[in-house]
N, CA, C, O and CB atoms as a CASP TS submission, in Angstrom:
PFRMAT TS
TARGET T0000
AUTHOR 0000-0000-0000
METHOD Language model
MODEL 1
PARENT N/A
ATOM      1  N   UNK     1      -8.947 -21.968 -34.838  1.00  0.00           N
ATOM      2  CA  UNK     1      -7.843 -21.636 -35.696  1.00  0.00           C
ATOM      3  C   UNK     1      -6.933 -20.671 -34.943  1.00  0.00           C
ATOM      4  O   UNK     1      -7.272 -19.619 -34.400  1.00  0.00           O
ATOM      5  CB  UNK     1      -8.336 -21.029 -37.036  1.00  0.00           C
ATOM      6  N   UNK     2      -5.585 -21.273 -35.012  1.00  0.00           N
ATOM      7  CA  UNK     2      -5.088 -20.180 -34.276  1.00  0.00           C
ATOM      8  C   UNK     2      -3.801 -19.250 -35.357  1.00  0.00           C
ATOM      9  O   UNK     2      -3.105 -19.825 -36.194  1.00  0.00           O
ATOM     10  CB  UNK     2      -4.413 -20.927 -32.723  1.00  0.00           C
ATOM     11  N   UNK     3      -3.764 -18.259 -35.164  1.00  0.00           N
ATOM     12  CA  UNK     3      -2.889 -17.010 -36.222  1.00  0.00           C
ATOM     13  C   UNK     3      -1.931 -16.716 -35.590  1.00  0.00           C
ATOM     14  O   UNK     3      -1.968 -16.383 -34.405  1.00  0.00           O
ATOM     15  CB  UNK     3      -3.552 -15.546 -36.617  1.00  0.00           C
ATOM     16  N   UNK     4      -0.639 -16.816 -36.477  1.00  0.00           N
ATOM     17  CA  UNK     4       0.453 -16.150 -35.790  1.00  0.00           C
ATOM     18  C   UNK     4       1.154 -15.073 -36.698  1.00  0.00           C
ATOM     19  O   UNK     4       1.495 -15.257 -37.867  1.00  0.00           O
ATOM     20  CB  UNK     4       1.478 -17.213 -35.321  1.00  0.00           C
ATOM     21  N   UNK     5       1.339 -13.734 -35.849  1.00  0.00           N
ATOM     22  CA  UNK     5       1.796 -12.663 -36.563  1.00  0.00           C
ATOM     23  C   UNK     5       3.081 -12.275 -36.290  1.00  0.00           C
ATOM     24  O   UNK     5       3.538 -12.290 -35.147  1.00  0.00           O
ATOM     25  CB  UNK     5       1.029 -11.658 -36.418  1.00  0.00           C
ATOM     26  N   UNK     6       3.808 -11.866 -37.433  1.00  0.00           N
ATOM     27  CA  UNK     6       5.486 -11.430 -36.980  1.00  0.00           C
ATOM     28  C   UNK     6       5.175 -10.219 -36.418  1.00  0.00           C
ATOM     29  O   UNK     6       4.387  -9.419 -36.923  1.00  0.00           O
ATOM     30  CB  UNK     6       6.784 -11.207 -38.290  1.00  0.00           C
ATOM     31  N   UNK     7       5.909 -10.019 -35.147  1.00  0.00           N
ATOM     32  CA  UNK     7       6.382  -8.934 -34.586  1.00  0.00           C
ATOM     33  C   UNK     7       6.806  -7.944 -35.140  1.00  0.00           C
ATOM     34  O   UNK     7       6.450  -6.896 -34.601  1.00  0.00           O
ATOM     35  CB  UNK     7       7.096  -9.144 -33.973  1.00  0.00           C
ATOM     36  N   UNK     8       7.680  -7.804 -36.357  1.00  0.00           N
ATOM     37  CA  UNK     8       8.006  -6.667 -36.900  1.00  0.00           C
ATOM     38  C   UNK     8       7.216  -6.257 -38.584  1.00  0.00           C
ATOM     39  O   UNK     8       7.667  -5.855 -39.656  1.00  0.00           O
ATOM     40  CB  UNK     8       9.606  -6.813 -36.901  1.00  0.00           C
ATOM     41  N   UNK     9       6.074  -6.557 -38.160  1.00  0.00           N
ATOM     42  CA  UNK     9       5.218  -6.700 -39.578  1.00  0.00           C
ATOM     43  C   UNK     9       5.304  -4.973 -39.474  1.00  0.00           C
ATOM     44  O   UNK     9       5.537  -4.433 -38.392  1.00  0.00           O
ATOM     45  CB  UNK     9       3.266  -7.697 -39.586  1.00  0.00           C
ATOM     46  N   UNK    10       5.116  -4.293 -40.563  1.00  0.00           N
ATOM     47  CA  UNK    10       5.312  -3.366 -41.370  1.00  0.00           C
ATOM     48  C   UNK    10       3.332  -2.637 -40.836  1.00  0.00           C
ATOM     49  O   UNK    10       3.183  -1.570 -40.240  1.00  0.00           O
ATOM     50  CB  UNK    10       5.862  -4.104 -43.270  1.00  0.00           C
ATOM     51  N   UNK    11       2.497  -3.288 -41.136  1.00  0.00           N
ATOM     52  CA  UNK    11       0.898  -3.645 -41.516  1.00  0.00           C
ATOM     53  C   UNK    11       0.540  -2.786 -39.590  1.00  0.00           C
ATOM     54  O   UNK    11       0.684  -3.190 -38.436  1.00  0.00           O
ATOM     55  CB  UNK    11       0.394  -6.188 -41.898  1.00  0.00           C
ATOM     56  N   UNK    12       0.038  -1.480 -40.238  1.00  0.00           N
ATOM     57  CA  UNK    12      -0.001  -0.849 -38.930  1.00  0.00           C
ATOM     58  C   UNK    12      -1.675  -1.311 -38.294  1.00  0.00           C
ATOM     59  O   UNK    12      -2.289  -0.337 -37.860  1.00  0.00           O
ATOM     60  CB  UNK    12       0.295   1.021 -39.158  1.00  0.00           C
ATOM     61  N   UNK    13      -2.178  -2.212 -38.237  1.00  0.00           N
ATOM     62  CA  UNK    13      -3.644  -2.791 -37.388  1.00  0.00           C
ATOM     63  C   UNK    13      -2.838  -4.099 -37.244  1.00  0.00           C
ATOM     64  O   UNK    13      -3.166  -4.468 -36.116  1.00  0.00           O
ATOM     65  CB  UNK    13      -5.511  -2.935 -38.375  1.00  0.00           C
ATOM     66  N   UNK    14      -2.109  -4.872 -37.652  1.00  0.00           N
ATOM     67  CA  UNK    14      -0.821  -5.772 -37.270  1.00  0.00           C
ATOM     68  C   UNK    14      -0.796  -5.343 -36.185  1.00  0.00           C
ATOM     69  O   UNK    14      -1.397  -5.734 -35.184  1.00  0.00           O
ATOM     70  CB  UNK    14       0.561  -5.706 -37.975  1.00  0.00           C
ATOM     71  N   UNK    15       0.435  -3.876 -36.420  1.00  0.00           N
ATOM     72  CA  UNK    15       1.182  -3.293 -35.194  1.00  0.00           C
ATOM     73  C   UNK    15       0.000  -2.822 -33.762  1.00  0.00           C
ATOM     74  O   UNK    15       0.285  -3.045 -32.585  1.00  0.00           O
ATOM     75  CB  UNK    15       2.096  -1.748 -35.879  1.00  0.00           C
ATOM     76  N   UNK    16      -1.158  -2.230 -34.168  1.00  0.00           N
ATOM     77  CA  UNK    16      -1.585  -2.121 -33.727  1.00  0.00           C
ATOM     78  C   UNK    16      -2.232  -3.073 -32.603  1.00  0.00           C
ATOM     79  O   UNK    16      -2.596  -2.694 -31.489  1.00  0.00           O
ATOM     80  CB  UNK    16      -1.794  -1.658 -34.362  1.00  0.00           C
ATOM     81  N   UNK    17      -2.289  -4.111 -33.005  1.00  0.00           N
ATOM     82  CA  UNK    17      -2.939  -5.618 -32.381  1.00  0.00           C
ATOM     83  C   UNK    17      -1.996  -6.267 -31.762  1.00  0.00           C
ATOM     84  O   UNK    17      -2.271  -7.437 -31.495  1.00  0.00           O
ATOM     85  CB  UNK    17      -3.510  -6.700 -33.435  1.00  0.00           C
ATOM     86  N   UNK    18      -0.873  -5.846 -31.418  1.00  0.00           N
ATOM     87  CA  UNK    18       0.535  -6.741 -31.264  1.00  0.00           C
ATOM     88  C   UNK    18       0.554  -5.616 -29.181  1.00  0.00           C
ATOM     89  O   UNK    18       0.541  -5.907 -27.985  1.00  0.00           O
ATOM     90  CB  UNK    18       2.511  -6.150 -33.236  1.00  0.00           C
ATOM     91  N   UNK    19       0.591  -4.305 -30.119  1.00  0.00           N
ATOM     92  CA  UNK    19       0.684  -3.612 -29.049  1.00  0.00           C
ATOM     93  C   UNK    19      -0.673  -3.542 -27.942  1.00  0.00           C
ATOM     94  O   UNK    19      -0.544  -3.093 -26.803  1.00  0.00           O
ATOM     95  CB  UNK    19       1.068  -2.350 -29.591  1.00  0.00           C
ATOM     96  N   UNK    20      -1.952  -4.053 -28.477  1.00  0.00           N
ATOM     97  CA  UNK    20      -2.591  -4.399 -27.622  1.00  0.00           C
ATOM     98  C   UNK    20      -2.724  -5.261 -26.618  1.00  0.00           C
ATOM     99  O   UNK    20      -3.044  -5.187 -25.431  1.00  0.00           O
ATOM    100  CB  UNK    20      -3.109  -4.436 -27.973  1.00  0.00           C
ATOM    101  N   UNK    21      -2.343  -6.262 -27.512  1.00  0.00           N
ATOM    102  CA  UNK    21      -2.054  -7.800 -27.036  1.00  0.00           C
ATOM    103  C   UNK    21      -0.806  -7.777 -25.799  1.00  0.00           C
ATOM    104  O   UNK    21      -0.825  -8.556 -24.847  1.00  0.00           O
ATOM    105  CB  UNK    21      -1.450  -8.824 -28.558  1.00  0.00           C
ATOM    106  N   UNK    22       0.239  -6.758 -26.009  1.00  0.00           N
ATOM    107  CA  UNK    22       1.300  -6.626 -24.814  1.00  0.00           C
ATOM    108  C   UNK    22       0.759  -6.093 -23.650  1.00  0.00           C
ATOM    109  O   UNK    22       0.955  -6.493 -22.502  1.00  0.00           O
ATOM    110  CB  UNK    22       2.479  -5.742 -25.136  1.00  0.00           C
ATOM    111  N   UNK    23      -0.088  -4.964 -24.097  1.00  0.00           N
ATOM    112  CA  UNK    23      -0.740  -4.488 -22.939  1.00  0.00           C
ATOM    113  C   UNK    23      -1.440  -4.889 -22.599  1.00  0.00           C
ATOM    114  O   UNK    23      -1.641  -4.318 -21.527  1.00  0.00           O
ATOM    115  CB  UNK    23      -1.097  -3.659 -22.811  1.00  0.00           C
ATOM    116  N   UNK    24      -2.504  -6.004 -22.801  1.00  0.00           N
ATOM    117  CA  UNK    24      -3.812  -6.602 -22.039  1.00  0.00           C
ATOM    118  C   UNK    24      -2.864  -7.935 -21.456  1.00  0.00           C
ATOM    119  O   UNK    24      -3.345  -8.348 -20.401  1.00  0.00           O
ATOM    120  CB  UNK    24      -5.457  -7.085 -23.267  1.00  0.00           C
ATOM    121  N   UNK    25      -1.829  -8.584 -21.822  1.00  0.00           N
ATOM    122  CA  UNK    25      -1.246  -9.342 -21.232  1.00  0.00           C
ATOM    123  C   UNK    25       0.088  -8.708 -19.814  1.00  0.00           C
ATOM    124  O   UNK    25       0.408  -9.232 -18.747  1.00  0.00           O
ATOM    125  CB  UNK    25      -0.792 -10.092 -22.469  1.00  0.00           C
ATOM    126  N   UNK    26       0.373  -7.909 -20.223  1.00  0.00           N
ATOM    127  CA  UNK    26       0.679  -7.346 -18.740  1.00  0.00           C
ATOM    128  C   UNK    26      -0.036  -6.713 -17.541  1.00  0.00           C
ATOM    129  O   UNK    26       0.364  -6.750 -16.377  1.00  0.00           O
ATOM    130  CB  UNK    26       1.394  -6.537 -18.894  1.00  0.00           C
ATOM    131  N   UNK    27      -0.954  -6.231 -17.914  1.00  0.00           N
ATOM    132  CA  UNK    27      -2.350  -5.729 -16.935  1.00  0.00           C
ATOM    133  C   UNK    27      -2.863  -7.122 -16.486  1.00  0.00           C
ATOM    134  O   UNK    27      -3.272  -7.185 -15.327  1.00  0.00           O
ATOM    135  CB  UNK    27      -3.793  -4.763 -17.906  1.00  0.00           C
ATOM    136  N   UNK    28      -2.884  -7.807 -16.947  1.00  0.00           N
ATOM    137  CA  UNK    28      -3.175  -9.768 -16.604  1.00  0.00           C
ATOM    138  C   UNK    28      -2.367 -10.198 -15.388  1.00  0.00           C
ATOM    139  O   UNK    28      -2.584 -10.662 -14.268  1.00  0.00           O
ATOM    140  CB  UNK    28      -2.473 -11.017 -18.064  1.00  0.00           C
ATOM    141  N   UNK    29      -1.174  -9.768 -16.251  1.00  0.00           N
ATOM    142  CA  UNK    29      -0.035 -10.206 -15.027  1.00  0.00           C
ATOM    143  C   UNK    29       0.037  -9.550 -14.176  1.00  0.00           C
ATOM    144  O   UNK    29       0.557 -10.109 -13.211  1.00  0.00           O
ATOM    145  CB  UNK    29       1.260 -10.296 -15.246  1.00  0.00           C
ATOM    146  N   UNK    30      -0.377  -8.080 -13.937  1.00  0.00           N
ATOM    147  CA  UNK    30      -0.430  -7.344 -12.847  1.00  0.00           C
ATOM    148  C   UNK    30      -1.409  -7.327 -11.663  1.00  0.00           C
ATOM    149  O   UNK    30      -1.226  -7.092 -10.469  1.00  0.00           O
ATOM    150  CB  UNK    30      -0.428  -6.350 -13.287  1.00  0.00           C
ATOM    151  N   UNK    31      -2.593  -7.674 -12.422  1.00  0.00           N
ATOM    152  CA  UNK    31      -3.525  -8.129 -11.849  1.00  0.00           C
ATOM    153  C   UNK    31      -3.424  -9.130 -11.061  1.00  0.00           C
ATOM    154  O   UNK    31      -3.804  -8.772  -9.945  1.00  0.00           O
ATOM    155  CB  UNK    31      -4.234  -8.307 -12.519  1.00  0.00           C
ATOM    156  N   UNK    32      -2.993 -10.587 -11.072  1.00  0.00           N
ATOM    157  CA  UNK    32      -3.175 -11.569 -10.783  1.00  0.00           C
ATOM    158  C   UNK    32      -2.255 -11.628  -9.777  1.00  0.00           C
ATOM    159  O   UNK    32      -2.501 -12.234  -8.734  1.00  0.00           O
ATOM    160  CB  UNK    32      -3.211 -12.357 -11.696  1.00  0.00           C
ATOM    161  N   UNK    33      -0.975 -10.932 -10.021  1.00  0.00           N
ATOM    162  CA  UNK    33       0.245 -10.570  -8.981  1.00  0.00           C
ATOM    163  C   UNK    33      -0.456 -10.023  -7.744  1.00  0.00           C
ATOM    164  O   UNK    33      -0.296 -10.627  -6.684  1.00  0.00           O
ATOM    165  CB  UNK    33       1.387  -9.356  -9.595  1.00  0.00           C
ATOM    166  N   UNK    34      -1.326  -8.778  -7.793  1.00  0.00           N
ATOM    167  CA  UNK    34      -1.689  -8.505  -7.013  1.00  0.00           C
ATOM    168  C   UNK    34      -2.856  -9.062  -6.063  1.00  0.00           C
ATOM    169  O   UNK    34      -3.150  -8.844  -4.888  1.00  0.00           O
ATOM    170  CB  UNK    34      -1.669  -7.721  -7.387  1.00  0.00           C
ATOM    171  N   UNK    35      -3.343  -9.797  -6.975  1.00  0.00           N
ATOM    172  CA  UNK    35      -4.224 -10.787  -5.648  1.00  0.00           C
ATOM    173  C   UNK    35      -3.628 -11.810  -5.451  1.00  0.00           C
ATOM    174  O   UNK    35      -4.301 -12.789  -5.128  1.00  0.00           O
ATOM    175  CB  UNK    35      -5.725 -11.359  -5.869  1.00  0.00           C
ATOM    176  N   UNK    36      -2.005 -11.961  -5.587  1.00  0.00           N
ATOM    177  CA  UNK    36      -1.482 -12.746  -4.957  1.00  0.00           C
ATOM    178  C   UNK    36      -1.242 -12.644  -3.821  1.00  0.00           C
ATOM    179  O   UNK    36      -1.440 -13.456  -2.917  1.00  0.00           O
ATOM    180  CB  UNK    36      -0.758 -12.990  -5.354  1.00  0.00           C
ATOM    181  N   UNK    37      -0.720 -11.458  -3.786  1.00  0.00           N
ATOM    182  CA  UNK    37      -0.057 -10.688  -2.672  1.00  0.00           C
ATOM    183  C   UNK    37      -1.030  -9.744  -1.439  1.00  0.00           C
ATOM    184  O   UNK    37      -0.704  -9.241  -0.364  1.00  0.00           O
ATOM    185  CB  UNK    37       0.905  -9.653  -3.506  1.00  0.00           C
ATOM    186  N   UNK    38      -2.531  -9.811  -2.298  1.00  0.00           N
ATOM    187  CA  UNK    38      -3.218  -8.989  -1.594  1.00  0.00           C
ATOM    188  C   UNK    38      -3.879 -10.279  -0.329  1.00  0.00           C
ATOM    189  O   UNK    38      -4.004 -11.471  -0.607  1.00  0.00           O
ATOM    190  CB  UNK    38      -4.385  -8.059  -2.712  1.00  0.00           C
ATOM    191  N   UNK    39      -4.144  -9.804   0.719  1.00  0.00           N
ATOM    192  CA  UNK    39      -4.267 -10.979   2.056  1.00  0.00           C
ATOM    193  C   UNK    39      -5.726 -11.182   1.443  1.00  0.00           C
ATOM    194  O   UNK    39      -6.240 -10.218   0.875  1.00  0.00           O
ATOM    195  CB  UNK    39      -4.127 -10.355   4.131  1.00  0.00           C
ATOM    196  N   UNK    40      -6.643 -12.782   1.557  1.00  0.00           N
ATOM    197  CA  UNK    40      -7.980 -13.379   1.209  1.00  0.00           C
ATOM    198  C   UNK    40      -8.753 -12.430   2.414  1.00  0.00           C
ATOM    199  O   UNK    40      -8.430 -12.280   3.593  1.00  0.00           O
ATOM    200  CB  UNK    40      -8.094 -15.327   1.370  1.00  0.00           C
ATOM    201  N   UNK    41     -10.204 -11.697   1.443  1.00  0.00           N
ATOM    202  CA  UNK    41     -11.009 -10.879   2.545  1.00  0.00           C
ATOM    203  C   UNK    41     -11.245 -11.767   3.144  1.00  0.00           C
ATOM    204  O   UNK    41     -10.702 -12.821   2.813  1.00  0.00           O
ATOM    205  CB  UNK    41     -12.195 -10.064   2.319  1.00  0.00           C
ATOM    206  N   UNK    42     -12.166 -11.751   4.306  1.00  0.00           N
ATOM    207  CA  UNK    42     -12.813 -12.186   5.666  1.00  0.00           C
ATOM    208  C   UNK    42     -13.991 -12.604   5.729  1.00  0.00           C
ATOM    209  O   UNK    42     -14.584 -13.265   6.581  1.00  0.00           O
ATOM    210  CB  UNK    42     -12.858 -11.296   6.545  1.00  0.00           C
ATOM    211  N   UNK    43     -14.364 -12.066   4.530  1.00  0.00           N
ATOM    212  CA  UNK    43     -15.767 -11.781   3.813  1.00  0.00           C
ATOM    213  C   UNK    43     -16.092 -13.393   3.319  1.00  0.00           C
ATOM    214  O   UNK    43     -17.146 -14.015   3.455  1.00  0.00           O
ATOM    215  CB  UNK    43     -15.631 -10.480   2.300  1.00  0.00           C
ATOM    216  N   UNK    44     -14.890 -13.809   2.738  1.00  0.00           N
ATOM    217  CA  UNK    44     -15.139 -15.416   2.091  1.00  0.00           C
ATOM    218  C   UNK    44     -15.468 -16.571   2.626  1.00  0.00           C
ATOM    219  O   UNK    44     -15.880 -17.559   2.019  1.00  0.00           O
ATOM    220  CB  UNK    44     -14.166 -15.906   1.573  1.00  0.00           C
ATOM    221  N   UNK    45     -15.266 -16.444   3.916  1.00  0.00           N
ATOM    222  CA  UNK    45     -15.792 -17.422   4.727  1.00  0.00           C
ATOM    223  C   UNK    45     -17.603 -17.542   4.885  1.00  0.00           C
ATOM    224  O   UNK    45     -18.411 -16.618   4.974  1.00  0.00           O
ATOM    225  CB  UNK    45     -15.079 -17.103   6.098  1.00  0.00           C
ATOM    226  N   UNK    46     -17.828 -18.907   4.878  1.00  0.00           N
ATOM    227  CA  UNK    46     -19.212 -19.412   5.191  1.00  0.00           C
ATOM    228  C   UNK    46     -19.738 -18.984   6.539  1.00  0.00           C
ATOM    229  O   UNK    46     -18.874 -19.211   7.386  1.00  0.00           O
ATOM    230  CB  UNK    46     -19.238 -20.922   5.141  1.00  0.00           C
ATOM    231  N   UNK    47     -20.954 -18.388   7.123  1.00  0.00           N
ATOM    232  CA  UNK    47     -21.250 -18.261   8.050  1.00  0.00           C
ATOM    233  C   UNK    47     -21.019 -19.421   9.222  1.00  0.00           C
ATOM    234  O   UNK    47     -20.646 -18.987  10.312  1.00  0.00           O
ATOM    235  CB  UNK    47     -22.256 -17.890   7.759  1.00  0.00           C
ATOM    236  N   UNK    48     -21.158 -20.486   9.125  1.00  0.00           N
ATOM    237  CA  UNK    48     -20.645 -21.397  10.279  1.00  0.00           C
ATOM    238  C   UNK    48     -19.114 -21.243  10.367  1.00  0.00           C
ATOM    239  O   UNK    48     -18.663 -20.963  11.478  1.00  0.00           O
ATOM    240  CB  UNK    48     -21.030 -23.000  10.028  1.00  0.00           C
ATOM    241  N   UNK    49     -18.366 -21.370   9.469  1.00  0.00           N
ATOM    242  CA  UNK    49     -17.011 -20.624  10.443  1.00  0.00           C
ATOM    243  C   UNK    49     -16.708 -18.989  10.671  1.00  0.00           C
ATOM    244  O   UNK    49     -15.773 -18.442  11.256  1.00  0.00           O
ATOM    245  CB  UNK    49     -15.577 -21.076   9.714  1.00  0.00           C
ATOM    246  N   UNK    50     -17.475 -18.621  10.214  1.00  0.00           N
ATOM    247  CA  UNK    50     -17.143 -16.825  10.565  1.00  0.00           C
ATOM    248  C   UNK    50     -16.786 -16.538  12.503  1.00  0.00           C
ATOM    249  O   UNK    50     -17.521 -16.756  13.466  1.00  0.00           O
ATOM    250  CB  UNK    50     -19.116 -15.658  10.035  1.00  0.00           C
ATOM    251  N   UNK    51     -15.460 -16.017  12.444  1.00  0.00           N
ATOM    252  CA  UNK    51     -15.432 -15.315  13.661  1.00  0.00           C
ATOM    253  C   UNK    51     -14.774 -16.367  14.739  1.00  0.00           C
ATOM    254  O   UNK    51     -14.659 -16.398  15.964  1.00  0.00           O
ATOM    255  CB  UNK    51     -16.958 -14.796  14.057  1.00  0.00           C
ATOM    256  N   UNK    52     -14.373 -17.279  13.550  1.00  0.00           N
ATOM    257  CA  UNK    52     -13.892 -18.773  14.394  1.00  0.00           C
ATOM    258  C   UNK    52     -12.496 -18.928  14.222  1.00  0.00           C
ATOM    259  O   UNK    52     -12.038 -19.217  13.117  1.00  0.00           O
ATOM    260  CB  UNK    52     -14.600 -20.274  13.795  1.00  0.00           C
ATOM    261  N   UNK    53     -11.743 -18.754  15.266  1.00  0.00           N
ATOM    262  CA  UNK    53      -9.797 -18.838  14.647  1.00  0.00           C
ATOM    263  C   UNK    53      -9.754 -20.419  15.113  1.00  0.00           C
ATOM    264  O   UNK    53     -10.737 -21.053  15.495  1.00  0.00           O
ATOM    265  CB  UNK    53      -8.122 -17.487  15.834  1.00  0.00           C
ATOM    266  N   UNK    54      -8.588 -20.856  15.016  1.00  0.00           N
ATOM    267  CA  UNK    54      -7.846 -22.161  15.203  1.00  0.00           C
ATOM    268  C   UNK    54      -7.087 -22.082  16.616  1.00  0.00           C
ATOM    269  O   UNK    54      -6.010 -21.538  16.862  1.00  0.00           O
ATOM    270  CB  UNK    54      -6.752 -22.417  13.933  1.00  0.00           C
ATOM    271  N   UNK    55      -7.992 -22.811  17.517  1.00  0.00           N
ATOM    272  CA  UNK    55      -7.492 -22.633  18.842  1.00  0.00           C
ATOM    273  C   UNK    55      -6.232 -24.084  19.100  1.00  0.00           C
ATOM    274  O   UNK    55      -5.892 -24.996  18.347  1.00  0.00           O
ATOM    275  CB  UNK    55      -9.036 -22.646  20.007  1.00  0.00           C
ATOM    276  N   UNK    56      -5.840 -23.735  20.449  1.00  0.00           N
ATOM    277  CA  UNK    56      -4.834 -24.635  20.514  1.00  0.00           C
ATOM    278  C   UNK    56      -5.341 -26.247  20.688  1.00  0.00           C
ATOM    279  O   UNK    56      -6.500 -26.453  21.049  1.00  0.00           O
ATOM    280  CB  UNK    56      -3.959 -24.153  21.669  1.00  0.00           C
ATOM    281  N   UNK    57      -4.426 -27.377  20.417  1.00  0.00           N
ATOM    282  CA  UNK    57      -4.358 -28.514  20.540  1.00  0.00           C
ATOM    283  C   UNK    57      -5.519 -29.027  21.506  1.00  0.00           C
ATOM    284  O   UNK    57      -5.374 -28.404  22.558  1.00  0.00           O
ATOM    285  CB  UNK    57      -3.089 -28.760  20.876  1.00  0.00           C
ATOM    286  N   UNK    58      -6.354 -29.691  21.584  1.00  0.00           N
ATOM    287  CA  UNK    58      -8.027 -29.902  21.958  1.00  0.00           C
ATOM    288  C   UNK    58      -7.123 -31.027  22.699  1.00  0.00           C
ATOM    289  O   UNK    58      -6.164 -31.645  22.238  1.00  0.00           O
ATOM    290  CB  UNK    58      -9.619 -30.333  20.562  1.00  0.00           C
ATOM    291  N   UNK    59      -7.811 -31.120  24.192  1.00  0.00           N
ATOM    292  CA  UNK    59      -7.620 -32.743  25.148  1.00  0.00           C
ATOM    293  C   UNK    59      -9.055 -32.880  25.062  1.00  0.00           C
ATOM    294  O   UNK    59      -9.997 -32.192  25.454  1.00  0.00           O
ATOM    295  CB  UNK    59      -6.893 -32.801  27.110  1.00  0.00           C
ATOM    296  N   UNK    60      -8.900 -34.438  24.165  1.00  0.00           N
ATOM    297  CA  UNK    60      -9.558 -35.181  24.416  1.00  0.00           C
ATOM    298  C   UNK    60      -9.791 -36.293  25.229  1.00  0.00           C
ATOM    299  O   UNK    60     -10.851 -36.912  25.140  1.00  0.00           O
ATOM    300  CB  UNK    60      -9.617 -35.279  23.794  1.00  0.00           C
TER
END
């Protein structure tokens, strides 16, 4: 079931729940921004490629 509440409801646990809801949804967005932007650790790699870069064009 999903509930929808007016924004300018009067009903202060309303107001209260409205202003939560802004703030756990921008801390979301802040969050997620920042492991956008933050570089993937080093750490995530599987031991068979660890320590392994992408060398140049291979003659075969």
């Amino acid at each position: 079931m999903v509930l929808f509440f007016a924004e300018d409801s009067q009903h202060p646990f309303i107001k209260r729940a409205m202003r939560s809801a802004r703030k756990a949804r921008k801390e979301m967005r802040e969050l997620e921004a920042a492991r956008l932007a933050a570089p993937e650790p080093r750490g995530t790699q599987s031991r068979r490629f660890a320590g392994r870069t992408r060398s140049a064009e291979r003659d075969d």
